[in-house]
DSSP file (Angstrom, degrees, kcal/mol; ACC not computed):
  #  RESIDUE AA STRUCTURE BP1 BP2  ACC     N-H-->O    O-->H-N    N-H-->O    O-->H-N    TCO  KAPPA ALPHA  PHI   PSI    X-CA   Y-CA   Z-CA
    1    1 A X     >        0   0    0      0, 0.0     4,-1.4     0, 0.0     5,-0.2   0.000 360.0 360.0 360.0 -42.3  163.8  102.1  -79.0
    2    2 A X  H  >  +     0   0    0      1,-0.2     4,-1.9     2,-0.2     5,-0.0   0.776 360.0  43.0 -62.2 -24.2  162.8  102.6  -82.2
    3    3 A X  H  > S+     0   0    0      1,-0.2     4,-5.0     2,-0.2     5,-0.3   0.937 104.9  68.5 -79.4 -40.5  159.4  104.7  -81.6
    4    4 A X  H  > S+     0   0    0      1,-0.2     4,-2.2     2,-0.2    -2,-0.2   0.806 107.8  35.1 -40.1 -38.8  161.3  106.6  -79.0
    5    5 A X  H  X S+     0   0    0     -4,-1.4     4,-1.9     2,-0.2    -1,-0.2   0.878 115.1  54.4 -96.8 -29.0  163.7  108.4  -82.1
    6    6 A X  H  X S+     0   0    0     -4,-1.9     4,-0.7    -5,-0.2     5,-0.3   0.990 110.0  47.5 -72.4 -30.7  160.9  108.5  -84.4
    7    7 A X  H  X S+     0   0    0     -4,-5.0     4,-1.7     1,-0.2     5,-0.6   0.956 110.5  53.6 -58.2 -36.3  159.0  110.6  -81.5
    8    8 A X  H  X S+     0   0    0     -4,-2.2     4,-1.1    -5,-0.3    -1,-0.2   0.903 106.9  49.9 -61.9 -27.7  162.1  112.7  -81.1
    9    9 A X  H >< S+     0   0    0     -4,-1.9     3,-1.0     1,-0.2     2,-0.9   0.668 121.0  38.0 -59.7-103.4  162.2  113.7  -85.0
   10   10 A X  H 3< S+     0   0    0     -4,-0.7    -1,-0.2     1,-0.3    -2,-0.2   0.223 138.0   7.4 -75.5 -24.9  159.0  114.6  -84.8
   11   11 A X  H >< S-     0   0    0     -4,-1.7     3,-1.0    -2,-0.9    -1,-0.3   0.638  87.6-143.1-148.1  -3.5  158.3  116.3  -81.3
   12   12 A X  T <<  -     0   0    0     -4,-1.1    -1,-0.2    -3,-1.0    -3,-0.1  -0.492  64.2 -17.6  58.5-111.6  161.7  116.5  -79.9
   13   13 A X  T 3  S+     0   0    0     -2,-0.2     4,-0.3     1,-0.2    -1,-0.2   0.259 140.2  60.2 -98.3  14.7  162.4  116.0  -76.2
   14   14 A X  S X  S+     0   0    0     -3,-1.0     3,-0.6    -7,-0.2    -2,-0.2   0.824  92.9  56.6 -45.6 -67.1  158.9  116.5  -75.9
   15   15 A X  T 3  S+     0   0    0     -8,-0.3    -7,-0.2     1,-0.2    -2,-0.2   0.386  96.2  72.6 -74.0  -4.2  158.1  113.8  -77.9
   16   16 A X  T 3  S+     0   0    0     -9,-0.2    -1,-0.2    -5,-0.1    -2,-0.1   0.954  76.3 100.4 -86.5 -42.6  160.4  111.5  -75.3
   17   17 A X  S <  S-     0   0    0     -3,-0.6     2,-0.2    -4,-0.3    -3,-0.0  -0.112  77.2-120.2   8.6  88.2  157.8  111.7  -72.5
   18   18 A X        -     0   0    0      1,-0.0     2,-0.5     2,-0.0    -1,-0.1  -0.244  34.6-179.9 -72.4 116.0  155.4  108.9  -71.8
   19   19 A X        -     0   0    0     -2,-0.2     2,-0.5     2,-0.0    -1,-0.0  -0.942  20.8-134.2-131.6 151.4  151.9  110.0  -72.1
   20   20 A X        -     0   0    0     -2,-0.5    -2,-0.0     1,-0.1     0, 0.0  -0.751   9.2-156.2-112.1 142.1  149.1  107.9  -71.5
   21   21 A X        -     0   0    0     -2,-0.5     2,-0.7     1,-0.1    -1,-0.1   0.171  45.4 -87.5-101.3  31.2  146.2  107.9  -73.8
   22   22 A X        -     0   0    0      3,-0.0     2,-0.3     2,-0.0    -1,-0.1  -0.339  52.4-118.6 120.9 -67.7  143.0  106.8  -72.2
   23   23 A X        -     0   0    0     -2,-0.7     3,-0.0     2,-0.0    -3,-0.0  -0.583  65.9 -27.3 106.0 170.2  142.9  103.1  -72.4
   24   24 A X  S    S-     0   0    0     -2,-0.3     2,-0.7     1,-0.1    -2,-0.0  -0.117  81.6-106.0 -49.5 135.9  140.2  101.0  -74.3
   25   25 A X        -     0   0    0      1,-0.1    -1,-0.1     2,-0.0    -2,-0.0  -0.825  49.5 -98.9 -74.5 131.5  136.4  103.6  -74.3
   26   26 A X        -     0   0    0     -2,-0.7    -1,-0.1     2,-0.1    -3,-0.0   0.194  27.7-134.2  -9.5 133.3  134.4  102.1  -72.0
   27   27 A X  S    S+     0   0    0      1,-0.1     2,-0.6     2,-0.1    -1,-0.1   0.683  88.1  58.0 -95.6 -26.6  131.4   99.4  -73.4
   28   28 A X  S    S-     0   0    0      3,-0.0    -1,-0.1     2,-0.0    -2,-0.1  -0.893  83.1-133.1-113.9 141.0  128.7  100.6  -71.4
   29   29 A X        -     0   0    0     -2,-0.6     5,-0.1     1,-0.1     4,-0.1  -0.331  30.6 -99.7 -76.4 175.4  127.4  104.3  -71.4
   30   30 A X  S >> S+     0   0    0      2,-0.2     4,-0.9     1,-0.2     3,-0.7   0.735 121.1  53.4 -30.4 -46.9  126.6  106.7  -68.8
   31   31 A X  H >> S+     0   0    0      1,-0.3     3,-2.1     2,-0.2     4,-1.9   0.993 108.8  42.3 -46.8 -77.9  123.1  105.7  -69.5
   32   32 A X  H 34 S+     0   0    0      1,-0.3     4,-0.4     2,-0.2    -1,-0.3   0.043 104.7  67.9 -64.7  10.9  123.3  102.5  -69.1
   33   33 A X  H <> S+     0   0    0     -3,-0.7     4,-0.7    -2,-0.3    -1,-0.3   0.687 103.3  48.9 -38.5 -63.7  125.6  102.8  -66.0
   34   34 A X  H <X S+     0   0    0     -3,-2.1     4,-1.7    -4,-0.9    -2,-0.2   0.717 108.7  53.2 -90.8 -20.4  122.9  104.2  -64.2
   35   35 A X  H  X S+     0   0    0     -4,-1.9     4,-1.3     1,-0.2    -1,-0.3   0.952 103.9  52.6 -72.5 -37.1  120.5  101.6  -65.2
   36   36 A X  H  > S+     0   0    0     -4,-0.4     4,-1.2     1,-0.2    -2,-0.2   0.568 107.0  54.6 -75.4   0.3  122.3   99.0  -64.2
   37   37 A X  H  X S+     0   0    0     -4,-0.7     4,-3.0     2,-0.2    -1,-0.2   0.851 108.8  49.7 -68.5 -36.7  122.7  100.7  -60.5
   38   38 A X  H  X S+     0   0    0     -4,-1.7     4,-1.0     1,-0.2    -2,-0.2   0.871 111.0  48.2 -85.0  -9.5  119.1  100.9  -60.3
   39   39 A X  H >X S+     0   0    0     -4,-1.3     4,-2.0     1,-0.2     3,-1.5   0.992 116.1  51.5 -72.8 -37.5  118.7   96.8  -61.4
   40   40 A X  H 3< S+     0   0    0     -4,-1.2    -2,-0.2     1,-0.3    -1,-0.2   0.875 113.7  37.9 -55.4 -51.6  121.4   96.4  -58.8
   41   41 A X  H 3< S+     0   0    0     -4,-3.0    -1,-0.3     1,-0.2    -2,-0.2   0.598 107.8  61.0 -63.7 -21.8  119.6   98.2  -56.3
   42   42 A X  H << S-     0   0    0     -3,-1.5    -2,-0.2    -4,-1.0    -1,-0.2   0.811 104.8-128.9 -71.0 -38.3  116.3   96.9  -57.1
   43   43 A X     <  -     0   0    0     -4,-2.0     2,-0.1    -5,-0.1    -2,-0.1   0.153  34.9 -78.9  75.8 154.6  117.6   93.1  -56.4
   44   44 A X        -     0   0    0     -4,-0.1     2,-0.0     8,-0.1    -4,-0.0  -0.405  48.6-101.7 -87.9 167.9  116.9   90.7  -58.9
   45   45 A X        -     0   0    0      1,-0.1     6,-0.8    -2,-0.1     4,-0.2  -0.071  22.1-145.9 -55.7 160.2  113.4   89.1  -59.4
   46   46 A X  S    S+     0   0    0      4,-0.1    -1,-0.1     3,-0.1    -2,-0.1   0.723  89.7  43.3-115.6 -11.9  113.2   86.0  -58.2
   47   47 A X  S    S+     0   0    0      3,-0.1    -2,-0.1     2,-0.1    -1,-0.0   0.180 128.0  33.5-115.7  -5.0  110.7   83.9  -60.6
   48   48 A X  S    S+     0   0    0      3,-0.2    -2,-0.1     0, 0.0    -4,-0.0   0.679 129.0  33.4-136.6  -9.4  112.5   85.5  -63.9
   49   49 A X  S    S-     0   0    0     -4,-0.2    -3,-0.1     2,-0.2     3,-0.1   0.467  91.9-147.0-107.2 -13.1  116.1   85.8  -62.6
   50   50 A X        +     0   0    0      1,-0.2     2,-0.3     2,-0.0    -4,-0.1   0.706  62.3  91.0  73.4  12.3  116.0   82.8  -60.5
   51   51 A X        -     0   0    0     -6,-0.8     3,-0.2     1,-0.1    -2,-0.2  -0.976  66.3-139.9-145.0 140.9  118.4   84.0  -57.6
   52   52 A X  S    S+     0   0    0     -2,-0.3     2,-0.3     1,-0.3    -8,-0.1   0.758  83.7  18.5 -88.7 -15.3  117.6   85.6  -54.6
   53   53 A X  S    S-     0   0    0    -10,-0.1    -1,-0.3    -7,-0.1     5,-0.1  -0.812  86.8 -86.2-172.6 161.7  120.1   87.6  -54.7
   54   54 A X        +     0   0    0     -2,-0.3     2,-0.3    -3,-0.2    -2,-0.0   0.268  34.2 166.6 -41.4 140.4  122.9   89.1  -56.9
   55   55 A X     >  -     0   0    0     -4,-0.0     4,-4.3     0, 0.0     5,-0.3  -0.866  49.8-110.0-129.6 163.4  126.4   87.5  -57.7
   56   56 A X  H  > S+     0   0    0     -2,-0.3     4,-1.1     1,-0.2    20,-0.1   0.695 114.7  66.1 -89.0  13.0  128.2   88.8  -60.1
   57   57 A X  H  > S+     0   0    0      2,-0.2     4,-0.7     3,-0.1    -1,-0.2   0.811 109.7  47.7 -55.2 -39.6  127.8   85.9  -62.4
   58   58 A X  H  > S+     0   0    0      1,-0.3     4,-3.0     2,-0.2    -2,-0.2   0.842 102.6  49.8 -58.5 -52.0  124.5   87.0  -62.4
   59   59 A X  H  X S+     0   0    0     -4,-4.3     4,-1.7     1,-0.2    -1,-0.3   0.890 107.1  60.5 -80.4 -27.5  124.7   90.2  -62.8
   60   60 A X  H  X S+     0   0    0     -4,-1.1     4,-1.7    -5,-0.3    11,-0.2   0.816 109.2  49.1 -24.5 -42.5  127.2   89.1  -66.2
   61   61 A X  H  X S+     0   0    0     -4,-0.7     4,-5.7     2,-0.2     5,-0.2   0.974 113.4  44.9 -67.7 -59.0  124.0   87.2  -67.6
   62   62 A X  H  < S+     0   0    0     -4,-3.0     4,-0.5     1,-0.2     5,-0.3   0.667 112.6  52.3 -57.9 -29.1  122.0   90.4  -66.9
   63   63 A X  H >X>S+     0   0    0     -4,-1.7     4,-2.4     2,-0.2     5,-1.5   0.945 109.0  48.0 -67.6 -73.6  124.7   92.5  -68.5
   64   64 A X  H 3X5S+     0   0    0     -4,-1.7     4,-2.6     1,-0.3    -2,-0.2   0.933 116.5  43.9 -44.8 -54.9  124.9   90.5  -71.8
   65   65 A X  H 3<5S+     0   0    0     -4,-5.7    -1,-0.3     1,-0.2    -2,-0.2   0.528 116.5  35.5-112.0  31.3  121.4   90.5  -72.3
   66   66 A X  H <45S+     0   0    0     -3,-0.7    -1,-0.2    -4,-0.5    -2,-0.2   0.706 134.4  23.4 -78.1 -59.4  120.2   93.7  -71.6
   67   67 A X  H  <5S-     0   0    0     -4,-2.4    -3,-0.2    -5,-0.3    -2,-0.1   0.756  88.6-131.7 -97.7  -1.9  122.6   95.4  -72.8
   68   68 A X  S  <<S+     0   0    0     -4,-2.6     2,-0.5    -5,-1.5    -4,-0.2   0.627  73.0 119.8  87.2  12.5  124.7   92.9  -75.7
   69   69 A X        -     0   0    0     -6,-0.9     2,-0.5    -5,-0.2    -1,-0.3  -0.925  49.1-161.5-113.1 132.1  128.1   94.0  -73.8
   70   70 A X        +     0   0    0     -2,-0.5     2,-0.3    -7,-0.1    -9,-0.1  -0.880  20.9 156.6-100.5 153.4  130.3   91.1  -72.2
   71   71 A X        -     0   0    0     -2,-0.5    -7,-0.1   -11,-0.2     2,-0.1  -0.943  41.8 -95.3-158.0 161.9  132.3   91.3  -70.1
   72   72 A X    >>  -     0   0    0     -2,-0.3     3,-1.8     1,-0.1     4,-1.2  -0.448  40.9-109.5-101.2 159.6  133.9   88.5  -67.3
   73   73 A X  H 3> S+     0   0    0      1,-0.3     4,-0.5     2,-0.2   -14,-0.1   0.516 116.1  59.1-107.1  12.7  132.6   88.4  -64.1
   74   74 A X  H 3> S+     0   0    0      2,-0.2     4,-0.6     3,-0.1    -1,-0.3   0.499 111.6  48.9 -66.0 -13.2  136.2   90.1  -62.3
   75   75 A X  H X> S+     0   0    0     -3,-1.8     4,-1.6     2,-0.2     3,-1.3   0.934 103.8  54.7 -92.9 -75.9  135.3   92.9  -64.6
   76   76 A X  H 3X S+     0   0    0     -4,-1.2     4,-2.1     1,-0.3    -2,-0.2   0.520 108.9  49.4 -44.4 -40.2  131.7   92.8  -63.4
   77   77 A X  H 3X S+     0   0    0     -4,-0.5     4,-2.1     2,-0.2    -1,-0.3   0.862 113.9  45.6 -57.7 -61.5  133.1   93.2  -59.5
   78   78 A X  H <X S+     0   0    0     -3,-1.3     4,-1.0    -4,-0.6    -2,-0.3   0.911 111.8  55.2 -52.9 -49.2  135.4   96.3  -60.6
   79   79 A X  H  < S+     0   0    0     -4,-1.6     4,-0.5     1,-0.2    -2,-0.2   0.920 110.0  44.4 -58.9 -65.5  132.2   97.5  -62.5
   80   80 A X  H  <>S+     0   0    0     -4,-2.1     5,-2.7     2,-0.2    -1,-0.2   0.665 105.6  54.7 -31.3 -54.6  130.3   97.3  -59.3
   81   81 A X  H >X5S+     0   0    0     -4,-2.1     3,-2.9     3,-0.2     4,-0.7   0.934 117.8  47.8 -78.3-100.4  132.9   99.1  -56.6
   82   82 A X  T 3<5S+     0   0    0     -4,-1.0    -2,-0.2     1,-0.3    -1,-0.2   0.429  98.8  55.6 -33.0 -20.0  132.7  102.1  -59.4
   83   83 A X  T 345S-     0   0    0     -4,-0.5    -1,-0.3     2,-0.2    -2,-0.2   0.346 128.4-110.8 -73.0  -2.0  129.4  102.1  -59.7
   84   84 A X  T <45S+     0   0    0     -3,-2.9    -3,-0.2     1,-0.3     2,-0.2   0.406  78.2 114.9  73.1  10.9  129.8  102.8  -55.5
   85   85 A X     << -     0   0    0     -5,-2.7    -1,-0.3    -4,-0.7     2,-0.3  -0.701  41.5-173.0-104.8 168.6  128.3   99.0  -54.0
   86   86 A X        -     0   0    0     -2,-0.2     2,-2.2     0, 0.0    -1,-0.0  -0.933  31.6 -69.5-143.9 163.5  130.3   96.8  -52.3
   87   87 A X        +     0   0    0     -2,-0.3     2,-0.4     1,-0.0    -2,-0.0  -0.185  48.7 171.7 -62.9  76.7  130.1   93.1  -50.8
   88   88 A X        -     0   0    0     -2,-2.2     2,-0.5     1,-0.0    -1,-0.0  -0.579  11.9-165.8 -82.7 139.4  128.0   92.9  -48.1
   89   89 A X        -     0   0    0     -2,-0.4     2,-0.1     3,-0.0     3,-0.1  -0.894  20.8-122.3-122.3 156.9  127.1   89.6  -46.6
   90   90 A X        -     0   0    0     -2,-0.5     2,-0.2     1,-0.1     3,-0.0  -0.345  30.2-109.4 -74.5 146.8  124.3   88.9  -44.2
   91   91 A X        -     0   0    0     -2,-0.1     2,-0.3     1,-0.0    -1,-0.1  -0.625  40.0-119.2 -65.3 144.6  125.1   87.2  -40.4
   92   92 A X        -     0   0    0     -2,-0.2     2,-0.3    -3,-0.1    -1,-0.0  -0.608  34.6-166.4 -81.2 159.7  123.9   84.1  -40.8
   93   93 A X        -     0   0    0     -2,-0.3     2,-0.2     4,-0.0    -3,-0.0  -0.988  28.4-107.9-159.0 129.5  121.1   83.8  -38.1
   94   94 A X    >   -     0   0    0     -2,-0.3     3,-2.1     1,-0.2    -2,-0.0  -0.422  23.6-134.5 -74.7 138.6  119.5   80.0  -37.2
   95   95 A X  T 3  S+     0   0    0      1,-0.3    -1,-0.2    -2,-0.2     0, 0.0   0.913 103.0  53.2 -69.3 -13.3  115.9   79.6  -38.6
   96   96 A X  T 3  S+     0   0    0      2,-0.0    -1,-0.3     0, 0.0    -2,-0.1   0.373  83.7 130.9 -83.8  22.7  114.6   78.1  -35.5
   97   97 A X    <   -     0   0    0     -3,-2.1     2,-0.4     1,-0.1     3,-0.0  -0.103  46.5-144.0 -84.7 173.3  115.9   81.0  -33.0
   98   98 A X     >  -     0   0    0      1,-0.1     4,-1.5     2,-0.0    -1,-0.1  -0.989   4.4-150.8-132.9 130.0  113.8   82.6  -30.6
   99   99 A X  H  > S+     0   0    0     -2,-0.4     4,-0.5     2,-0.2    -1,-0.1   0.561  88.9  60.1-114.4  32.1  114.2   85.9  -30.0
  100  100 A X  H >> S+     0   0    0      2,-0.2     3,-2.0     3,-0.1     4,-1.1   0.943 105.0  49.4 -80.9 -54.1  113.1   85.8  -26.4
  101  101 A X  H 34 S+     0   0    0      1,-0.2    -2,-0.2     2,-0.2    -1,-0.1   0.795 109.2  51.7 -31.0 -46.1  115.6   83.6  -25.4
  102  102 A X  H 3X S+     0   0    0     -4,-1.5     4,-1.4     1,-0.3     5,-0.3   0.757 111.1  50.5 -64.0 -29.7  118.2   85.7  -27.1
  103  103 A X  H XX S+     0   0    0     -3,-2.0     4,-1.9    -4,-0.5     3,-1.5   0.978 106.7  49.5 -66.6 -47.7  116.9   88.3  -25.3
  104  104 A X  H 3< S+     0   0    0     -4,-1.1     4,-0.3     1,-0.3    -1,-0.2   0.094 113.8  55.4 -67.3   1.4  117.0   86.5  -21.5
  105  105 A X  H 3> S+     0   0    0     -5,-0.4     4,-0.7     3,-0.1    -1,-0.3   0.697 107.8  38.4-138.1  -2.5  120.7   85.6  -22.4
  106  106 A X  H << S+     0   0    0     -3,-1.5    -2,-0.2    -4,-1.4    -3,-0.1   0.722 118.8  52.5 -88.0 -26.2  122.3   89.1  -23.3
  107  107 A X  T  < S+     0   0    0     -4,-1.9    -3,-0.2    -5,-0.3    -2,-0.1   0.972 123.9  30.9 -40.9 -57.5  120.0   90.4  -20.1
  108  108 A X  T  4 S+     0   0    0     -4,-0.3    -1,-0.2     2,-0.1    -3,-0.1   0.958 104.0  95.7 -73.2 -52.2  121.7   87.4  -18.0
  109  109 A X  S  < S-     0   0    0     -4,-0.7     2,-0.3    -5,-0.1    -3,-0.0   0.156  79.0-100.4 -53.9 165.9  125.2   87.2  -19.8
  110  110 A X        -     0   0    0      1,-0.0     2,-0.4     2,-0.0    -1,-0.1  -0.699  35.4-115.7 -79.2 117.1  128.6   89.0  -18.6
  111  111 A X              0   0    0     -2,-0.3    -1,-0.0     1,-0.2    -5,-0.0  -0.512 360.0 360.0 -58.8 131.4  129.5   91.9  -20.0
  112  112 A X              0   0    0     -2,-0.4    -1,-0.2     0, 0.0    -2,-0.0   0.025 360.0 360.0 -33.4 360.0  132.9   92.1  -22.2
């Protein structure tokens, strides 16, 4: 209540208005946005990042020490979906399959 009358001295019924000022500036730059798309995009290494592919835990680790910035790895998900990726996950697919058989059993099977 109290900031509310000192904004009205001061700016009048202007000054009652909510306006929002930005939020916290962002901890990585533009630059470094766009780098971390292309590690993202590259897929990590596999003998120096040790995963075959990204989680965002991962990409947290990869965050700190590239770039010194932390951040928690729900952040790191948000980060991501702005950056434009999203979760995709693979079908899982059995290693022993054959894929003549698979073929010989949508040829045979009933359609839907």
């Amino acid at each position: 209540m109290r900031d509310w009358v000192h904004r009205f001295n001061e700016q009048g019924l202007d000054g009652l208005t909510n306006s929002w000022n930005g939020g916290a500036k962002g901890r990585l730059s533009a630059e470094q946005k766009v780098e971390l798309a292309k590690i993202v995009e590259d897929g990590p290494d596999r003998a120096v990042d040790g995963v075959v592919r990204w989680r965002r835990v991962d990409l947290q680790r990869v965050i700190k020490e590239r770039f010194d910035v932390d951040y928690c790895d729900r952040y790191v998900g948000t980060l991501l979906q702005e950056l434009g990726f999203s979760h995709i996950s693979a079908r899982p697919r059995h290693p022993m399959q054959d894929a003549r058989i698979v073929e010989a059993y949508k040829k045979t099977s009933r359609a839907r």
